[in-house]
C-alpha positions as CSV (number, residue, x, y, z in Angstrom):
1,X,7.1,-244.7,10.8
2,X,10.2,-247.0,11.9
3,X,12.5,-245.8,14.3
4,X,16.0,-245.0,12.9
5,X,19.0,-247.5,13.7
6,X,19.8,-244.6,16.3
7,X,16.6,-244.2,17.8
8,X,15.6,-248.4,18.3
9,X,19.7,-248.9,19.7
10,X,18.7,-246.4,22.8
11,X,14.8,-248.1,23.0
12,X,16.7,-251.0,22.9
13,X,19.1,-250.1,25.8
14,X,16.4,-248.9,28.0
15,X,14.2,-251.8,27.8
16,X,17.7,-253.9,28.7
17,X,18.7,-251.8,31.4
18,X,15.1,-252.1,33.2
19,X,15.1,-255.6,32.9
20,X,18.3,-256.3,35.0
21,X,16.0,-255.1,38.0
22,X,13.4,-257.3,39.2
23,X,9.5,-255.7,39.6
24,X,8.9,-256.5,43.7
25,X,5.5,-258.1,43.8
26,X,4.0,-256.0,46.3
27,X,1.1,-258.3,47.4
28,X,2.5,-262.6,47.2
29,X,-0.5,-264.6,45.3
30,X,-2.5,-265.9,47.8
31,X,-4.2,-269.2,48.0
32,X,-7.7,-270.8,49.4
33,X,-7.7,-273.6,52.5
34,X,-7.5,-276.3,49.5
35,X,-4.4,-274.1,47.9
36,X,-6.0,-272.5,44.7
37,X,-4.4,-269.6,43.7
38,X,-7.2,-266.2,44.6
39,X,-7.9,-263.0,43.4
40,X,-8.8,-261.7,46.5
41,X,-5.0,-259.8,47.7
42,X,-6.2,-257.8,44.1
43,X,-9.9,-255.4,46.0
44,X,-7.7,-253.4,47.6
45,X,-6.5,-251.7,44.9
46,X,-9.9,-251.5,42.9
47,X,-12.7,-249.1,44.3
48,X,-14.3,-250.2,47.8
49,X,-18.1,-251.5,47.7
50,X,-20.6,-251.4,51.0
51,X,-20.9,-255.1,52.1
52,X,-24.8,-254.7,52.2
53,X,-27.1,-255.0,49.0
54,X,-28.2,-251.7,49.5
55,X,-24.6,-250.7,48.8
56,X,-24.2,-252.6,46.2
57,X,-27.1,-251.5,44.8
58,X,-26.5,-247.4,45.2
59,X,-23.2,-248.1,43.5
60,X,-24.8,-249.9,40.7
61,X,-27.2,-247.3,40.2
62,X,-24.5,-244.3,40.3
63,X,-22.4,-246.3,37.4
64,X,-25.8,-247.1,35.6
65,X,-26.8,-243.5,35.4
66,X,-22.7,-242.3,34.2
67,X,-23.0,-245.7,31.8
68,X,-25.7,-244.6,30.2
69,X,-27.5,-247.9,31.2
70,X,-31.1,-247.3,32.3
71,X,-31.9,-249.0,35.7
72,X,-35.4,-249.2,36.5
73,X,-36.0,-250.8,39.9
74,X,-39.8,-252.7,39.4
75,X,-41.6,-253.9,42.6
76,X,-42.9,-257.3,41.0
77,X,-43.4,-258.7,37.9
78,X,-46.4,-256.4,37.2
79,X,-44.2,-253.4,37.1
80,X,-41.6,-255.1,34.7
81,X,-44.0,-255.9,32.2
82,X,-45.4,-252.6,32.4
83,X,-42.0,-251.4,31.4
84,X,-41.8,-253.3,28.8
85,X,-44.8,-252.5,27.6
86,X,-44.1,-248.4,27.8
87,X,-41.0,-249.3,26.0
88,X,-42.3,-251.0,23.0
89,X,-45.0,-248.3,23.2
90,X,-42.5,-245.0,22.8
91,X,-40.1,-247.3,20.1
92,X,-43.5,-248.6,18.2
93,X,-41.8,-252.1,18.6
94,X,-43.3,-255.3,16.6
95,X,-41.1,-257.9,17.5
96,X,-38.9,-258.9,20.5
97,X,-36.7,-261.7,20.8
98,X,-35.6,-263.7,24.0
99,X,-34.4,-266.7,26.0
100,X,-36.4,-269.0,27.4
101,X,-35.9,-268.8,31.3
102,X,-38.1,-268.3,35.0
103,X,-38.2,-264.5,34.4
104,X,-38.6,-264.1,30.9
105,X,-41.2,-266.6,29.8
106,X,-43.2,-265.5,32.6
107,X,-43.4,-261.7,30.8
108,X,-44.5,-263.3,27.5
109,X,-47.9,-263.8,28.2
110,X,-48.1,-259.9,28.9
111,X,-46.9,-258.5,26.0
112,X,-48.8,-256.1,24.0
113,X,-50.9,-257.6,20.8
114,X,-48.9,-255.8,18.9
115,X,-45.6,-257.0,20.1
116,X,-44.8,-260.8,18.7
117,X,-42.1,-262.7,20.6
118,X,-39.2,-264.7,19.1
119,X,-38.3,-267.2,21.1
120,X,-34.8,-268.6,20.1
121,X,-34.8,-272.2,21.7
122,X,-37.7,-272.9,18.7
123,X,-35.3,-271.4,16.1
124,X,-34.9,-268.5,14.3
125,X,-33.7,-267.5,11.5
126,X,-30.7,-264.4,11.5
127,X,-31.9,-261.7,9.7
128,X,-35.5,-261.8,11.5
129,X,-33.7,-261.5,14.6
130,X,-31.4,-259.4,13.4
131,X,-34.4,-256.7,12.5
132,X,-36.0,-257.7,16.1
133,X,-36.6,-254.6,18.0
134,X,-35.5,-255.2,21.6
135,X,-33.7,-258.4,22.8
136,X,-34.9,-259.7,26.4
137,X,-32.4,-262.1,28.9
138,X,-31.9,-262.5,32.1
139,X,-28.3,-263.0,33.6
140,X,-26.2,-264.4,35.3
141,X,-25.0,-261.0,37.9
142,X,-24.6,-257.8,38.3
143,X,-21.1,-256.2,39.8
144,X,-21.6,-253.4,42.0
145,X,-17.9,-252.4,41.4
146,X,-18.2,-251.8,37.6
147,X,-21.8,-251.6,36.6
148,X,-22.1,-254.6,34.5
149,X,-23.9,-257.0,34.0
150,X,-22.7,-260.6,33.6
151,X,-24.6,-263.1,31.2
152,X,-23.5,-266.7,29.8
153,X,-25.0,-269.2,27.2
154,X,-26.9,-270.6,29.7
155,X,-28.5,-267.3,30.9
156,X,-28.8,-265.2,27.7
157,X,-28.9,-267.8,25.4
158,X,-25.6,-267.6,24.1
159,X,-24.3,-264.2,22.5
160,X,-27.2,-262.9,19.6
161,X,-29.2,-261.6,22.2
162,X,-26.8,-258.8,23.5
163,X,-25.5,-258.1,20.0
164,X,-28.0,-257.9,17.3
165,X,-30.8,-255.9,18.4
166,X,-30.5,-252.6,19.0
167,X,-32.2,-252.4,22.7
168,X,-31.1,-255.1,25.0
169,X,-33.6,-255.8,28.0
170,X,-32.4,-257.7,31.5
171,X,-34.9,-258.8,33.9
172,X,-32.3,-259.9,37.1
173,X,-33.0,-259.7,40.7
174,X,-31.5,-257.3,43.8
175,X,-30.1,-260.7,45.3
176,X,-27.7,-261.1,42.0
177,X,-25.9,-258.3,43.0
178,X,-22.2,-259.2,43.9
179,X,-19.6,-256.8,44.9
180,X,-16.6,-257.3,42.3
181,X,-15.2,-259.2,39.0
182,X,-13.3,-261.4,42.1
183,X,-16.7,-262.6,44.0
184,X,-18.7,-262.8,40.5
185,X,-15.9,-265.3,38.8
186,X,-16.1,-267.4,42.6
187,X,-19.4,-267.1,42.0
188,X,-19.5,-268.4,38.5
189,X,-17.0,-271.1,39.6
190,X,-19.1,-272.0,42.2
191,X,-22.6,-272.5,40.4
192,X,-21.3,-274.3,37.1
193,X,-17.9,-276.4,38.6
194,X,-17.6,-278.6,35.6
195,X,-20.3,-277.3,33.7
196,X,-19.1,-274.2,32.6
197,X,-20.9,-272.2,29.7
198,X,-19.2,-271.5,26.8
199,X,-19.6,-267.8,26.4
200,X,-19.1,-265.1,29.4
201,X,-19.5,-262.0,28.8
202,X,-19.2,-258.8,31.1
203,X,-21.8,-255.8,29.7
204,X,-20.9,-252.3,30.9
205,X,-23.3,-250.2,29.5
206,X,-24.3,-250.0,26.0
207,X,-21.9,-251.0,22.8
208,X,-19.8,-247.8,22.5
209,X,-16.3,-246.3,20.9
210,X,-14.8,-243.1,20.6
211,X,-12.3,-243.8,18.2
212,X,-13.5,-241.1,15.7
213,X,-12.0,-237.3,17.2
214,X,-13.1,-238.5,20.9
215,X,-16.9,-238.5,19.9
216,X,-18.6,-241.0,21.7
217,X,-20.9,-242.8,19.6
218,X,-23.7,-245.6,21.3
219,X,-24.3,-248.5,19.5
220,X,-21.3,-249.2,17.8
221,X,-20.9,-253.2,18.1
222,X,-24.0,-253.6,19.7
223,X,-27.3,-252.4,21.3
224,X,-27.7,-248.7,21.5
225,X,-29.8,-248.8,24.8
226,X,-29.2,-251.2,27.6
227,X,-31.9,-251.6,30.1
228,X,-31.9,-253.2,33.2
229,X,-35.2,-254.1,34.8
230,X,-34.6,-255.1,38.5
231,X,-36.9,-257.1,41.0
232,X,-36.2,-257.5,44.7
């Protein structure tokens, strides 16, 4: 409903009268030794995170567990694709799509007979993946700060992978655990300079909403389940 002529004359007149006063910045922008604006003046107002990786990674499993994302920490490769394997076991998977990578291709070889792998880099077509079981990536990070976990189209294989089927697997490593979004964009920076991917995304959790009378609902946009299988 549109304000009367009334009612928009006095939203009108506050919104003039608070812009004749200028908002103080309270922290100036600050800038690296080769003088690049940073992002760094910004942690002190976000949550604080221990500078160790055990920290990091008690932080990132107290967010995992109130995300609903379900951190298993594996002690090698063994354990992972025993995960796997109990997963496709309990969901009575029959396919499971991933990107080619060091982690990932390695776990192939140990899947179940009855799970078949999709590998995207040999094409695919949609709806097959789209009626895959689980998707399996590794990433790029994980940020202690908010839980999430940060994959590209060079890490995931582009964007299909964490959308279209419903459970969405990530093999990463402790070590890929960086404090905030600050150090994990310098990070990103650092390792592609002018190679950047052309797709970033930040997962926090599974796809969710709670548009509908507050009611959170999972897998709205996305993967119901989000697990995160992590090596040391």
């Amino acid at each position: 409903m549109s304000p009367n002529r009334g009612d928009r004359e006095a939203i009108l007149g506050r919104v003039r009268e608070a812009l004749r006063e200028e908002a103080p910045l309270k922290h100036p922008a600050e800038r690296s030794a080769g003088g690049e604006p940073t992002t760094a003046h910004f942690r002190e107002w976000l949550p604080p995170v221990g500078a160790s990786i055990e920290e990091r990674y008690a932080l990132f499993a107290k967010l995992s567990e109130s995300l609903r994302t379900e951190l298993q920490l594996c002690a090698d490769m063994a354990e992972v694709s025993a995960a796997i394997k109990k997963l496709a076991e309990e969901g009575a998977w029959k396919t499971i799509a991933l990107h080619e990578g060091e982690l990932t291709s390695a776990l192939v070889p140990a899947f179940p007979a009855q799970l078949s792998p999709m590998v995207l880099s040999k094409g695919y077509d949609k709806d097959q993946l789209e009626a895959c079981d689980a998707g399996l990536t590794e990433c790029d990070l994980l940020v202690a700060q908010t839980g999430s976990v940060c994959v590209t189209s060079k890490s995931a294989g582009g964007r299909v992978l964490s959308v279209l089927p419903p459970h969405h697997i990530v093999v990463a490593r402790k070590n890929q655990l960086v404090t905030d979004l600050s150090e994990a964009y310098a990070s990103l920076a650092s390792k592609y300079r002018d190679a950047y991917p052309s797709m970033i995304s930040f997962i926090t959790g599974p796809s969710r909403t709670g548009d509908i009378e507050r009611i959170l609902v999972l897998g709205a946009h996305g993967p119901k389940r989000l697990t995160v299988l992590l090596l040391p």
